[in-house]
Structures are given as C-alpha cells and as structure tokens.
N, C-alpha and C positions, 0 to 999 in steps of 0.2 A: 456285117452282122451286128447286130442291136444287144447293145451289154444291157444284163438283168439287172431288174431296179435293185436298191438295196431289201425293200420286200421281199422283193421276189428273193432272191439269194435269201434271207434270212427265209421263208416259206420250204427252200428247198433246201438248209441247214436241218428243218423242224422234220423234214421226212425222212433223211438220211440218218439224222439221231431215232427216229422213232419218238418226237415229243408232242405232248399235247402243248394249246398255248399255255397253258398253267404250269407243267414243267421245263417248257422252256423258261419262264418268268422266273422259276426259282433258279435256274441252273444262271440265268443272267443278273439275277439279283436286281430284278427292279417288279414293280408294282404294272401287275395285270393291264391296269387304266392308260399304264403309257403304253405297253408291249403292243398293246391290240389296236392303238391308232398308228404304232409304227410299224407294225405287220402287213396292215391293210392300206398301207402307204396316203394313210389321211395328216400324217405331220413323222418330221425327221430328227433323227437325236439328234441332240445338242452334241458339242466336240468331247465331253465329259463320257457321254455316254455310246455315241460312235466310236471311242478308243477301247472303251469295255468290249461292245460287241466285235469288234476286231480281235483282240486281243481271245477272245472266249470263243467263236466263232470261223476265224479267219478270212470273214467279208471285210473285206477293205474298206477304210475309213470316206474313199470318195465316191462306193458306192452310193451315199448318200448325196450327192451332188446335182444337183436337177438336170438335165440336158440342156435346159434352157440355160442355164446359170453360165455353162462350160461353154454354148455357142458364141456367148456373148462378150465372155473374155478373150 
C-alpha cells in the first residue's frame, strides 16, 4: 500500500480539524504563501519547519521525503 504524501496527510489533518487553509496557517504559524505550496505538494518544508508541523500535527517528519529520494538510498 502507498503511504500518503506529506500533502496529503497534512489535507487530511485540515479535515479532521475542521480547518480552512488560513486557519490552519495560524494554528501552524507560518505565512499563507508557504502553507499553500506545501499543501498542494508544489515544494516541501525545510527541516525547521517539517519539525513544527510534526510536532503541531503529528505527520512525521519523513513524510516529506520524495519516494524517489528513499529508492535511491
């Protein structure tokens, strides 16, 4: 079975809270502009901000990990 991207998992944190993107952005404390390319899985937090959303969240820090990246090690 195919583990969900970190998007995804963050998309289905956003339903099970009941958040719009705008209050998830507050509740994660970061600015809209990054939240919505990293929702829409167009770019991946940095490890600064990958430990936030763990931490706030409890999507693990490797969901951000490409498949490619993991095949290849």
């Amino acid at each position: 079975m195919k583990k969900l991207s970190g998007a995804g998992q963050l998309k289905r944190w956003m339903a099970r809270e009941k958040l719009n993107q705008t209050q998830a952005c507050r509740r994660l404390e970061m600015p809209e502009s990054m939240f919505s390319r990293i929702v829409r899985g167009l770019s991946n937090p940095g490890l600064k901000v990958a430990s936030k959303i763990e931490r706030l969240t409890g999507i693990p820090m490797n969901a951000w990990i490409d498949d490619s990246v993991e095949r290849s090690a």
